[in-house]
C-alpha positions in Angstrom: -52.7 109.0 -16.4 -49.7 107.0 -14.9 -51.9 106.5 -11.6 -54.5 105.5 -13.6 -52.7 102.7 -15.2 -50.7 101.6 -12.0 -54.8 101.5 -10.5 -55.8 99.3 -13.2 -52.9 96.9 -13.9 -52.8 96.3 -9.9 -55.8 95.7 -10.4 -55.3 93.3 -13.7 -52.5 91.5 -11.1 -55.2 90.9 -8.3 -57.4 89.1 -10.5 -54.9 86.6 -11.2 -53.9 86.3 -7.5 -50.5 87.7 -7.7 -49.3 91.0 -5.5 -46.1 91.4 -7.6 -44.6 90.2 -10.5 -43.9 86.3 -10.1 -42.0 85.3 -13.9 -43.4 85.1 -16.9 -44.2 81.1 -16.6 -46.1 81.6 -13.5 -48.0 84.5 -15.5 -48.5 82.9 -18.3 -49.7 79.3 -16.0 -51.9 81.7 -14.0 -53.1 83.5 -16.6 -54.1 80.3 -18.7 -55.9 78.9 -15.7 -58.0 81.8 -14.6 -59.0 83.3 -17.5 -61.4 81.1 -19.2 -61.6 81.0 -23.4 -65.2 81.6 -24.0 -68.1 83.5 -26.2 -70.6 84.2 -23.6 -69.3 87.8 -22.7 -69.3 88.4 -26.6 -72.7 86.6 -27.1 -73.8 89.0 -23.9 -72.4 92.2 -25.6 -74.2 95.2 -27.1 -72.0 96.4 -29.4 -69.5 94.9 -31.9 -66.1 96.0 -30.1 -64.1 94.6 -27.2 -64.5 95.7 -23.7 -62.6 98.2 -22.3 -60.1 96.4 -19.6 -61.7 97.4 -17.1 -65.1 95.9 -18.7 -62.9 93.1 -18.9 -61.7 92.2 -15.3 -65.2 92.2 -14.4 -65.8 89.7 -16.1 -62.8 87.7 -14.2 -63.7 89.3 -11.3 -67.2 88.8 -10.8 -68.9 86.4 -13.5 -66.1 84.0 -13.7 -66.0 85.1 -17.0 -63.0 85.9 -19.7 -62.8 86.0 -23.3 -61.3 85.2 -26.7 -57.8 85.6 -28.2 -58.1 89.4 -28.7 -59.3 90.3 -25.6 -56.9 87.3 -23.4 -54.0 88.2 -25.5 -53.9 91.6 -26.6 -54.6 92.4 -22.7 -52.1 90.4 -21.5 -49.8 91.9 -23.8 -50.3 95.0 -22.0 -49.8 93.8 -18.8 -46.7 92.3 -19.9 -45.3 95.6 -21.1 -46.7 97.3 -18.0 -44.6 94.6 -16.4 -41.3 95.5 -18.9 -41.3 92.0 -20.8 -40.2 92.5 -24.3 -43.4 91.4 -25.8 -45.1 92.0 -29.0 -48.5 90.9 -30.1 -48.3 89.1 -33.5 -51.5 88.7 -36.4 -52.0 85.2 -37.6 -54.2 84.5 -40.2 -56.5 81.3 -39.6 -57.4 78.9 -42.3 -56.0 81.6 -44.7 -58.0 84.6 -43.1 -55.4 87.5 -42.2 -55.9 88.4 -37.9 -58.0 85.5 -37.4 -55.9 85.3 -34.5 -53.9 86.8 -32.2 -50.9 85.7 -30.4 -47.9 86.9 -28.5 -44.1 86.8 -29.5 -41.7 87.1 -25.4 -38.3 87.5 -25.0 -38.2 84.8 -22.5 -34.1 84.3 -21.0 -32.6 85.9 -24.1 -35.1 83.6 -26.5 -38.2 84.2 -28.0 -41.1 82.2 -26.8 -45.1 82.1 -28.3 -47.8 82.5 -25.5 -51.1 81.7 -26.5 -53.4 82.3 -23.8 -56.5 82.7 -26.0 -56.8 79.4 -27.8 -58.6 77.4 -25.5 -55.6 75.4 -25.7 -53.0 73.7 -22.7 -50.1 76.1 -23.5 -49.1 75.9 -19.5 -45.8 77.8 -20.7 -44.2 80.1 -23.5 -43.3 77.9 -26.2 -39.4 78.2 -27.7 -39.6 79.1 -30.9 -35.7 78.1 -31.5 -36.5 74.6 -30.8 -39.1 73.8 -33.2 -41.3 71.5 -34.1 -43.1 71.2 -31.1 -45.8 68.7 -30.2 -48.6 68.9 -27.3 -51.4 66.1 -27.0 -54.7 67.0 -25.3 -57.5 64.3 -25.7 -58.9 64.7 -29.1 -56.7 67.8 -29.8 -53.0 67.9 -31.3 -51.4 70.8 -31.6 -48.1 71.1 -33.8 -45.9 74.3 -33.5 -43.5 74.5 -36.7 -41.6 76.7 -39.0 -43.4 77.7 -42.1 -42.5 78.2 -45.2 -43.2 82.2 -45.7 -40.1 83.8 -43.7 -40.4 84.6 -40.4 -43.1 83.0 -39.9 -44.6 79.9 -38.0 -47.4 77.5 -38.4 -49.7 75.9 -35.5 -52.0 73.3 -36.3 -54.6 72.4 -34.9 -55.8 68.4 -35.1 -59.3 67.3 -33.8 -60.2 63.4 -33.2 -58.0 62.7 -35.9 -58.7 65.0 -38.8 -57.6 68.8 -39.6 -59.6 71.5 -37.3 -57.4 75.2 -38.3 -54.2 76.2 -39.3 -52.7 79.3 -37.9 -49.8 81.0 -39.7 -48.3 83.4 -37.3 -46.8 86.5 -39.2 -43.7 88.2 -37.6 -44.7 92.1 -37.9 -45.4 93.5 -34.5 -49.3 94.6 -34.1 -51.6 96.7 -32.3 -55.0 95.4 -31.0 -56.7 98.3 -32.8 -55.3 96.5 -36.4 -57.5 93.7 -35.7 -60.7 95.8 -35.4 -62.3 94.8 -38.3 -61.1 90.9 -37.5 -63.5 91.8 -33.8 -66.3 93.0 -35.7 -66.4 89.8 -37.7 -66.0 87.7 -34.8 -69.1 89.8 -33.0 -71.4 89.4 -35.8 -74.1 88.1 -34.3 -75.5 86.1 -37.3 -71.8 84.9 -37.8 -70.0 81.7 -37.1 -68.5 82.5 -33.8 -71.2 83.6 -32.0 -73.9 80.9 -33.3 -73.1 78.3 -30.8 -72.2 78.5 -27.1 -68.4 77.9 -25.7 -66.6 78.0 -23.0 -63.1 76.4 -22.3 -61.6 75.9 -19.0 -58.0 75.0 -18.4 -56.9 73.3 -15.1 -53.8 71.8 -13.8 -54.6 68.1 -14.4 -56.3 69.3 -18.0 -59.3 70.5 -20.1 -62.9 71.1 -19.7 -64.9 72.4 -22.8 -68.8 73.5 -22.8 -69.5 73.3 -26.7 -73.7 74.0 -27.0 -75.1 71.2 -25.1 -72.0 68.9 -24.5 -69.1 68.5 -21.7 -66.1 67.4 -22.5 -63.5 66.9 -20.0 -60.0 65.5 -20.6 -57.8 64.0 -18.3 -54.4 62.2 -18.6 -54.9 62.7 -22.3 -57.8 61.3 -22.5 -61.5 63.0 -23.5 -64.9 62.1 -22.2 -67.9 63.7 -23.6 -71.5 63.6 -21.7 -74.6 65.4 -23.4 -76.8 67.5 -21.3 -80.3 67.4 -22.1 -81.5 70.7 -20.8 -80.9 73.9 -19.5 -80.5 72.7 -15.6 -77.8 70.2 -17.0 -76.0 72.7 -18.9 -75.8 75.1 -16.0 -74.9 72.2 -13.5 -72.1 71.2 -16.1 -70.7 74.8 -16.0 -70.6 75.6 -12.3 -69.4 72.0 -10.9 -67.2 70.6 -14.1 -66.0 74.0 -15.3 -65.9 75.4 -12.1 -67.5 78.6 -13.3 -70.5 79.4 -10.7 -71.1 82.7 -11.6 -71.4 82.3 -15.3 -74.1 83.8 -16.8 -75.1 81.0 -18.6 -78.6 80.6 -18.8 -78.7 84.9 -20.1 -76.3 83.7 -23.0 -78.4 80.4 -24.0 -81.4 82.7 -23.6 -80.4 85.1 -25.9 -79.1 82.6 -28.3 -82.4 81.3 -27.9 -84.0 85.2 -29.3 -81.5 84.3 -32.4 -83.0 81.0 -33.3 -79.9 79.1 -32.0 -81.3 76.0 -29.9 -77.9 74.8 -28.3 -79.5 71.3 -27.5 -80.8 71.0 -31.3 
């Protein structure tokens, strides 16, 4: 069993190019940059549960694939511990729905820092949470890190071109990934919200670049541009040469969004 987990956190470590441990902002940087936020592998699945880890660096490893905030935090948490961080996954409830969200809580130099590697969000390095508020600008998206007013807790907002997008209120008890199962299952509905539309978010050194249905979004030096892509050929150019994602399976998720009745260029 120990072998068996030293086989498949090496493993975990290899997929994000590192041999040994290099520090948790390097991790977290790596991490953030790899591992893409995106719904295909969920709108690809067969069942309403995560993927196994394995399942999952597959995806990294050959589909340039990766996931959503239970499956890029709660394994990363893992590897952190495999690592010995002090780390604990933390529940947030989004827009007022309890483990919307999940997010992780690091004893970073004798302080606790938030990493947020799920979010789709530029979050290149744990956040303090002893020197709050915080404020990060991304093209049309603000993000605001704060106190909140339940104790314990903490509040991240989320501001789109302007106007309100979610609020996350980050609640202090420790979690497992398995308290959030029936949070997954909603979240792999496929008739739900989540899974109606197709997304993909890809974080890079010099910024963002977002798939969302049939528009490309890309953001540089704080600012967004936004191109529409008027078929199927575009969409798939857009994801391997902005995104950076050739191996994508792209036109099997638009496919079988398509068997839904979800036109992403409606």
């Amino acid at each position: 069993m120990i072998q068996e987990a030293d086989r498949l956190f090496r493993r975990y470590m290899q997929a994000l190019g590192w041999l040994g441990d290099p520090g948790l902002v390097e991790l977290v940087r790596t991490h953030l940059i790899k591992v893409p936020v995106e719904n295909v592998s969920a709108i690809l699945a067969d069942k309403r549960a995560l993927p196994d880890v394995e399942t999952f660096l597959d995806g990294i490893a050959n589909q340039d694939l990766g996931g959503n905030a239970f499956t890029n935090n709660g394994y990363f948490a893992e590897l952190l511990r495999y690592l010995d961080y002090d780390v604990e996954l933390l529940a947030a409830d989004r827009d007022g729905v309890p483990f919307g969200h999940a997010v992780l809580q690091v004893l970073h130099e004798g302080r606790p820092h938030l990493v947020d590697v799920g979010l789709g969000a530029p979050f290149y390095e744990p956040l303090p949470l002893d020197r709050l508020p915080l404020r990060i600008e991304s093209g049309d998206w603000h993000y605001a890190l704060e106190a909140h007013s339940d104790p314990g807790c903490f509040a991240l907002t989320t501001t789109f071109q302007g106007g309100p997008a979610s609020t996350f209120v980050i609640r202090p008890e420790p979690r497992k990934l398995s308290e959030f199962s029936a949070a997954i299952r909603d979240y792999l509905d496929p008739a739900g919200a989540a899974l109606g539309r197709l997304r993909l978010t890809r974080i890079f050194t010099w910024g963002v670049a977002t798939i969302d249905n049939a528009t490309v979004a890309i953001t540089r030096h704080n600012e967004t541009q936004r191109q529409a892509l008027g078929d199927l050929d575009a969409l798939a150019d857009a994801v391997e040469g902005e995104l950076q994602l050739p191996r994508a399976p792209i036109r099997e998720a638009v496919a079988t969004l398509s068997r839904r009745r979800v036109d992403v260029f409606a």
